[in-house]
Wavefront OBJ file of the C-alpha trace (Angstrom):
o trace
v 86.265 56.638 -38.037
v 86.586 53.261 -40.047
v 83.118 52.074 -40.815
v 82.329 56.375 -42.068
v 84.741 55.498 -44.695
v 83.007 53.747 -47.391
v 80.409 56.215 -47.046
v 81.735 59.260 -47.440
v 84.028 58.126 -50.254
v 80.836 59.536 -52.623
v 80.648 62.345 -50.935
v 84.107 63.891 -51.455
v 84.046 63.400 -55.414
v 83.902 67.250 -56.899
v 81.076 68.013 -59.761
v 81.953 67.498 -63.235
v 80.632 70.792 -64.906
v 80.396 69.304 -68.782
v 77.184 69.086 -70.145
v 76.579 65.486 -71.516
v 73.706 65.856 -73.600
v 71.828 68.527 -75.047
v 68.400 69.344 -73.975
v 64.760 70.028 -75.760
v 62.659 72.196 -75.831
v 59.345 71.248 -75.174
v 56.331 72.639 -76.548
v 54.181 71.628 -73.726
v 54.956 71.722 -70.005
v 55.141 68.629 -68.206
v 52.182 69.319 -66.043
v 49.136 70.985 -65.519
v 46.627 71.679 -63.250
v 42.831 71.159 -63.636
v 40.190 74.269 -64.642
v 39.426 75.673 -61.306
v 41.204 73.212 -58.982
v 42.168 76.687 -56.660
v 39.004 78.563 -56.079
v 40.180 82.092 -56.133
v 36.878 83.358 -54.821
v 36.759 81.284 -51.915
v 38.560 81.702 -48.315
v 39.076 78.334 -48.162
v 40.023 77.370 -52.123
v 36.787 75.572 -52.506
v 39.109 72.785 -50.844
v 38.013 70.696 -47.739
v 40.658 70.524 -44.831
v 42.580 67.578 -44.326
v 42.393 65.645 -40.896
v 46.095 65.433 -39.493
v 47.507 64.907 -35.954
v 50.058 67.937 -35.914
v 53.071 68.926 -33.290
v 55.132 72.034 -32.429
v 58.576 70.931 -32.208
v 60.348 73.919 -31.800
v 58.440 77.505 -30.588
v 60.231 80.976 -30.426
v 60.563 83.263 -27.116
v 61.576 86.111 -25.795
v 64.587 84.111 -24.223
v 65.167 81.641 -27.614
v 66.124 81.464 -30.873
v 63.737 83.010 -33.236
v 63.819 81.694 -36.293
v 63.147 78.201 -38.018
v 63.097 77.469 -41.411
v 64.159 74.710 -44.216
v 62.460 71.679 -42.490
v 63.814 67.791 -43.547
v 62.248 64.528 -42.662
v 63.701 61.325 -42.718
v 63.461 57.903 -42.008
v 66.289 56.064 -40.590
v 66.448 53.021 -38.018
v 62.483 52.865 -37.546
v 62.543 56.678 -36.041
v 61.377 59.547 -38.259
v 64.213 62.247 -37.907
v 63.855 66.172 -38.744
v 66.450 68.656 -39.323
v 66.041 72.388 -39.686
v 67.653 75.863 -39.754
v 67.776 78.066 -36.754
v 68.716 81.439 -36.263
v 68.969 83.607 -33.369
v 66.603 86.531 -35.229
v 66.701 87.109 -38.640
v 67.058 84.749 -41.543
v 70.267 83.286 -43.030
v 72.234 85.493 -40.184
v 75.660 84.502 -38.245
v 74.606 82.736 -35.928
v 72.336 80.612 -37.492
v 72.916 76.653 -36.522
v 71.255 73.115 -37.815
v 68.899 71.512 -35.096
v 67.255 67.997 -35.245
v 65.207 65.624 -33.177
v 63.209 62.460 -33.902
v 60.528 60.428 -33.081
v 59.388 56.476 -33.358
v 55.503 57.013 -33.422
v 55.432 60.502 -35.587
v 53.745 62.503 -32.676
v 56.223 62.319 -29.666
v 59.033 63.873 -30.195
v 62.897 64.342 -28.434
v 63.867 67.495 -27.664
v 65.551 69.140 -30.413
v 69.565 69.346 -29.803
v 72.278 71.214 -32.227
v 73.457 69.022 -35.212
v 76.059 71.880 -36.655
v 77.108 75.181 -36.399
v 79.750 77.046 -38.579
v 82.632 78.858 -37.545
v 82.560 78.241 -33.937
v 78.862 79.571 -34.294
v 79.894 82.659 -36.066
v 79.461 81.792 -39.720
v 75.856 80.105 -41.063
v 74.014 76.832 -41.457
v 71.129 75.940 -43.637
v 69.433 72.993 -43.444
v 69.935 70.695 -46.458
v 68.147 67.068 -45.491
v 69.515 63.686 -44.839
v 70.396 60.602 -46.746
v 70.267 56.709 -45.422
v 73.243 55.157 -46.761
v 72.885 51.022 -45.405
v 73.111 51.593 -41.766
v 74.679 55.205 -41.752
v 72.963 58.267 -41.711
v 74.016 61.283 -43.632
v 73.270 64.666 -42.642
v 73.799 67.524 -45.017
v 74.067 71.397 -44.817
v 74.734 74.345 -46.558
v 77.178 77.034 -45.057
v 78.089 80.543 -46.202
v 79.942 83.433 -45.331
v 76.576 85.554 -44.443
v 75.806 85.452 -48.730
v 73.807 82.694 -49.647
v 75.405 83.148 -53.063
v 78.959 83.933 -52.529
v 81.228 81.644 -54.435
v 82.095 80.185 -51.083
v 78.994 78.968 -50.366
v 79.261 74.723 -50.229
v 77.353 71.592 -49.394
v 78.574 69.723 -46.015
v 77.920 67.051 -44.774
v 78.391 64.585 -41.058
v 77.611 60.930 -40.853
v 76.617 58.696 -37.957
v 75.726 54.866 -37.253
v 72.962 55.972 -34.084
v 71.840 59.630 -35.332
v 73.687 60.934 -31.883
v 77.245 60.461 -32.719
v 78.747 62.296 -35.427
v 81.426 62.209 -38.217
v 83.725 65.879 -38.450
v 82.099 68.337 -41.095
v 83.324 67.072 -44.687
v 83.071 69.579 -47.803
v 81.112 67.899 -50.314
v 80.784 70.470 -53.286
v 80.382 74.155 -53.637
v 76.588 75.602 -54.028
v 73.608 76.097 -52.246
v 71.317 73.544 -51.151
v 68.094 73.014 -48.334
v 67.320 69.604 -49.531
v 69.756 66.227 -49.718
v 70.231 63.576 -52.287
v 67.093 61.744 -53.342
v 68.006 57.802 -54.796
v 66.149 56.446 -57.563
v 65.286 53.063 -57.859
v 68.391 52.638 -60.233
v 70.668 53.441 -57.446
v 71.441 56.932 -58.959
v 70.981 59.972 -56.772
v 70.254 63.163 -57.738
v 70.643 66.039 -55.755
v 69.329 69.479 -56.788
v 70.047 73.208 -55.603
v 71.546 76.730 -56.772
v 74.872 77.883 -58.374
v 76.891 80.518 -56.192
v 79.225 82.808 -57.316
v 80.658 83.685 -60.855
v 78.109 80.457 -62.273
v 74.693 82.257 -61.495
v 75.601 84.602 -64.228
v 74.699 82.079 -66.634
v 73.021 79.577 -64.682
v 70.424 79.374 -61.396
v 69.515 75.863 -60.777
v 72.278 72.862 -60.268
v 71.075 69.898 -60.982
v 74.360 66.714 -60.120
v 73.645 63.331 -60.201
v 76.416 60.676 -59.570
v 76.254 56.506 -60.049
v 78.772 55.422 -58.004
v 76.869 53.887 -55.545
v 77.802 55.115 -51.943
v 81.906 54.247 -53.485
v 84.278 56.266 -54.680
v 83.247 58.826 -57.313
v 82.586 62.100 -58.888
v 79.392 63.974 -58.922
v 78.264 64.921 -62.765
v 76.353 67.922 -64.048
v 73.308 67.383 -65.455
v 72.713 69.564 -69.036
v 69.953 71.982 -68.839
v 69.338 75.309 -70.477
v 66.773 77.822 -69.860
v 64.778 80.601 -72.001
v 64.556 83.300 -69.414
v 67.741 83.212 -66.708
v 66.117 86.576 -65.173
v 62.705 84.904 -64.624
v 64.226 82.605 -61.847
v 66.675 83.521 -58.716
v 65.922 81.021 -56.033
v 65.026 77.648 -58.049
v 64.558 75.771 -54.719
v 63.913 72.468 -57.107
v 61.749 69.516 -56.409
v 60.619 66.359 -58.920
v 58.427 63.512 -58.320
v 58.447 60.574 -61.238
v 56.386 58.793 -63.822
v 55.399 55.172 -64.080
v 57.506 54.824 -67.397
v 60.855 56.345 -65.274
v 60.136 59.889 -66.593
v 61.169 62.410 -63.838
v 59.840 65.724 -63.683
v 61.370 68.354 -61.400
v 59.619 71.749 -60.778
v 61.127 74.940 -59.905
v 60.348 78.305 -58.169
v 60.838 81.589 -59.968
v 59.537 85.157 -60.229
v 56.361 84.061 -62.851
v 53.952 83.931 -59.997
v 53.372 80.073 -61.652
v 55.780 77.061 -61.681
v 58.086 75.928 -63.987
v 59.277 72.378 -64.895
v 60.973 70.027 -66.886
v 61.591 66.493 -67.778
v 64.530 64.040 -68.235
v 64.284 60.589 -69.797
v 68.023 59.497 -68.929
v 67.604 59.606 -65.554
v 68.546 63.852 -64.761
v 71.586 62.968 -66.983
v 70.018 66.235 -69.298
v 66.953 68.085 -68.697
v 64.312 69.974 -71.246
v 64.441 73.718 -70.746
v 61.899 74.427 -67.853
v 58.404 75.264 -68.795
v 56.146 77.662 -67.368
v 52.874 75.425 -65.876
v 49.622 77.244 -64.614
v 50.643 75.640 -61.291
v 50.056 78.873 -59.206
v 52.672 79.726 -56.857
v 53.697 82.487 -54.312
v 57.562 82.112 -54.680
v 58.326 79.733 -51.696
v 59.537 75.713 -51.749
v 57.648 73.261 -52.279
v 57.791 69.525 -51.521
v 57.176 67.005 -54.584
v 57.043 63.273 -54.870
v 55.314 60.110 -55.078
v 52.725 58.247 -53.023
v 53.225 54.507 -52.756
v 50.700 54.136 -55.247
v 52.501 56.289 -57.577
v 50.357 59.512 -57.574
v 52.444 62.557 -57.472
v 51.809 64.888 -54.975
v 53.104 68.803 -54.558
v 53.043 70.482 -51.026
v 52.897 74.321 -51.786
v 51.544 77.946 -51.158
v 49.470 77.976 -54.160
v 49.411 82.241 -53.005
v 48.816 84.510 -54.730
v 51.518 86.631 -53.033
v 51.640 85.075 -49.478
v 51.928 81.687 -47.423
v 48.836 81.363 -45.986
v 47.528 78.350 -47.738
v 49.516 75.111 -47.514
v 47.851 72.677 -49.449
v 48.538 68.702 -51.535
v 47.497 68.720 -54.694
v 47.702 65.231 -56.394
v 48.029 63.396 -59.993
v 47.071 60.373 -60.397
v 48.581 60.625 -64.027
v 51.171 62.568 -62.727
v 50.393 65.182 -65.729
v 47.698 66.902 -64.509
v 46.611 67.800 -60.767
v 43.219 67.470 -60.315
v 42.692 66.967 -56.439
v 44.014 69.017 -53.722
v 43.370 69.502 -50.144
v 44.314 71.854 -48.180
v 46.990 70.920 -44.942
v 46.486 74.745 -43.060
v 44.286 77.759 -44.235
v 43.509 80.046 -41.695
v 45.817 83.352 -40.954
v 48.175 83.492 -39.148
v 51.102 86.230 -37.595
v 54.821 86.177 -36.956
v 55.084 87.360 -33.243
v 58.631 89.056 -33.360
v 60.879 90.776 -35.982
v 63.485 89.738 -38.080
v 64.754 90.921 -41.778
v 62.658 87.996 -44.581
v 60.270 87.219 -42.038
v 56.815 86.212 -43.525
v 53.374 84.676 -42.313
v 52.243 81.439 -42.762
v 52.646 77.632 -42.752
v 55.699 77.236 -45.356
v 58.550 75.078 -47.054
v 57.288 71.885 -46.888
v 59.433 68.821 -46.145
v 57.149 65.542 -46.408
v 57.955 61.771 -46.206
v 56.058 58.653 -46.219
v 56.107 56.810 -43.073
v 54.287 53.910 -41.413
v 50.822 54.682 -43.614
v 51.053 58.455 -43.356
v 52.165 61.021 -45.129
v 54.448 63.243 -42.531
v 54.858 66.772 -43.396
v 57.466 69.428 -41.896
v 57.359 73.288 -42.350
v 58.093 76.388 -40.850
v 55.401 78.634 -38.971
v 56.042 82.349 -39.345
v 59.548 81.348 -40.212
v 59.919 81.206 -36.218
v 58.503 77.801 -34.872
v 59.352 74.426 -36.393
v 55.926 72.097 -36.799
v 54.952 68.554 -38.615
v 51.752 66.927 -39.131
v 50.905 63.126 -39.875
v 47.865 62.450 -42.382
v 46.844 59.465 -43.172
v 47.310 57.891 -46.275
v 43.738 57.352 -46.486
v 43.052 60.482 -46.575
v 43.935 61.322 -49.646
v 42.333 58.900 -51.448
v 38.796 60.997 -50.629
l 1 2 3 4 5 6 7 8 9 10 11 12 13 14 15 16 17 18 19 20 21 22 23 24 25 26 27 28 29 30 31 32 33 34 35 36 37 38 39 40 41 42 43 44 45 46 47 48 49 50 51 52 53 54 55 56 57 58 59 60 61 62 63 64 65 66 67 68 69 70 71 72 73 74 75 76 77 78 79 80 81 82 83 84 85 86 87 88 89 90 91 92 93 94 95 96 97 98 99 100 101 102 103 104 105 106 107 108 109 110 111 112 113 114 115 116 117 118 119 120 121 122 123 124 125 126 127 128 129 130 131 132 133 134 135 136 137 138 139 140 141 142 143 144 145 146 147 148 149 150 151 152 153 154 155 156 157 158 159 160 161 162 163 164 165 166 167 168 169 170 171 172 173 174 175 176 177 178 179 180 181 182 183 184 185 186 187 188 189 190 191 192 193 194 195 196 197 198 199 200 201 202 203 204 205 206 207 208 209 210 211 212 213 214 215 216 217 218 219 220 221 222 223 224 225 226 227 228 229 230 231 232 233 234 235 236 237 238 239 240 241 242 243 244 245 246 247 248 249 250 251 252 253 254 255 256 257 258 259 260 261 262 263 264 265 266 267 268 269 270 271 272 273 274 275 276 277 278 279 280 281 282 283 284 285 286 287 288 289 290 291 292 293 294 295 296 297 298 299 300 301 302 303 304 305 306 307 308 309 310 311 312 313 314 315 316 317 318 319 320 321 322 323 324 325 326 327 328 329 330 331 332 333 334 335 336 337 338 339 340 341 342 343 344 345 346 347 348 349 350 351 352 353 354 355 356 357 358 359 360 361 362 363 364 365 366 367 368 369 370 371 372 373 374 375 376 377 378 379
């Protein structure tokens, strides 16, 4: 189709794997959190409960699909749009398709419909977010062979003018992803997820960035080494920036804490990642920037499970010192499935019409959002 063209000329250029620049290693880490900011002694925290208008968009049966997972908000054409993973059981099983549906107020929503399947529905689909390119939406997703870290594990991706219409299935580069491109205010886009295959034995995290501007060109490979490769497996990375263009991207690991690190070109190069007391129970989390400029990180702050999903916020965006929590009280998965957990997890969140709108998966087997107001935060 003529007017996908100029689009997807970005996405078809293959990673350059040369590392540009050399990274440092920092004695700090780039963030911290405040003395007691989680109250380990409390049910709750010590944190009040945010109020939030929240919606089910997808709920497991008997007769459905029963799992949801990897969430994805965007805005596009004055509607907020969500994507997710769906799988007939289990997790990350053949079978397992990309659905989506979208709203124009944040609390009525369409009824979800199938975005993409693999292999005739045989093969697998993860949900890997969107990106607005002018007046084209571009929907991403990771597919595999059933092995989320098989070396043919790649990055695909559909476009459409009307978010009903869409563009064949184009390869975009080999990996695995469950979040899109994010665009700096330079243009540049950055898009962050795991090496597959041979790569993972000396790297976990891929980190590509590319400036060509939605024209033709090649994704590059950001430089970054690491201390510890056995202290991460699933990296799952997220970054939010600093007033003075400093970007600082956080990633899970085994630690039972986060680590992150900074780039001051941009995510040309990257320090090696630091270990933060940022508690965390090994799940994604969703990082950014108000419009104020506060950085904000959606996570399970655990220990060990995904009960809590809470915001915790920097104004500095060096040190947390407020958090609320989004959902705190217990809750159960109703049916079986291998890698199915408890709890309100993997955050998605966008800013939208004065609200901060928030995707995750319940139980890993219903699909829910919540809108909080922007004022809300600022308690």
């Amino acid at each position: 189709m003529k007017h996908h063209n100029v689009f997807l000329s970005l996405l078809l250029g293959l990673p350059c794997c040369m590392g540009l620049l050399q990274t440092v290693a920092m004695a700090e880490p780039p963030f911290q959190i405040s003395p007691k900011l989680f109250d380990r002694d409390s049910d709750t925290l010590g944190l009040v409960e945010l109020t939030g208008e929240h919606r089910t968009l997808f709920r497991a049966t008997e007769e459905s699909y029963q799992y949801c997972h990897h969430p994805n908000l965007v805005v596009f054409r004055d509607r907020l749009v969500c994507m997710w993973s769906n799988g007939i059981v289990a997790e990350d099983e053949p079978g397992q398709r990309i659905l989506y549906c979208h709203t124009k107020d944040g609390i009525n929503w369409t009824k979800p419909i199938e975005l993409a399947n693999h292999k005739q529905g045989k093969g697998v689909c993860v949900s890997a977010g969107f990106l607005v390119s002018g007046k084209t939406l571009i929907a991403f997703y990771t597919t595999t062979d059933g092995e989320n870290f098989g070396e043919n594990t790649s990055l695909i991706a559909r476009t459409s003018v009307d978010a009903q219409i869409w563009s064949e299935p184009r390869r975009i580069v080999n990996g695995f992803f469950i979040e899109g491109p994010r665009q700096l205010p330079s243009g540049r886009l950055l898009l962050s997820g795991e090496n597959v295959g041979p790569q993972r034995k000396t790297k976990r995290m891929k980190l590509l960035y590319t400036d060509s501007n939605y024209s033709l060109g090649r994704w590059e490979e950001a430089d970054i080494e690491m201390d510890d490769i056995n202290i991460f497996s699933y990296t799952e990375p997220g970054f939010f920036s600093r007033e003075d263009g400093t970007l600082v991207m956080s990633f899970r690991n085994r630690s039972g804490f986060l680590y992150a690190s900074e780039s001051t070109n941009q995510g040309k190069s990257w320090s090696t990642p630091a270990k933060t007391n940022f508690p965390d129970c090994r799940a994604r989390f969703s990082a950014g920037n108000l419009p104020d400029g506060t950085a904000y990180l959606i996570s399970n702050p655990g220990p060990g499970h995904r009960r809590y999903l809470t915001i915790a916020l920097s104004d500095d965006c060096k040190t947390f010192d407020r958090a609320f929590m989004i959902f705190g009280k217990p809750i159960r998965h109703r049916y079986g499935g291998r890698t199915k957990s408890h709890g309100w997890q993997y955050p998605n969140a966008v800013v939208w019409k004065d609200h901060l709108h928030i995707a995750y998966s319940i139980n890993k087997e219903d699909l829910g959002t919540s809108r909080i107001a922007l004022k809300e935060l600022q308690r």
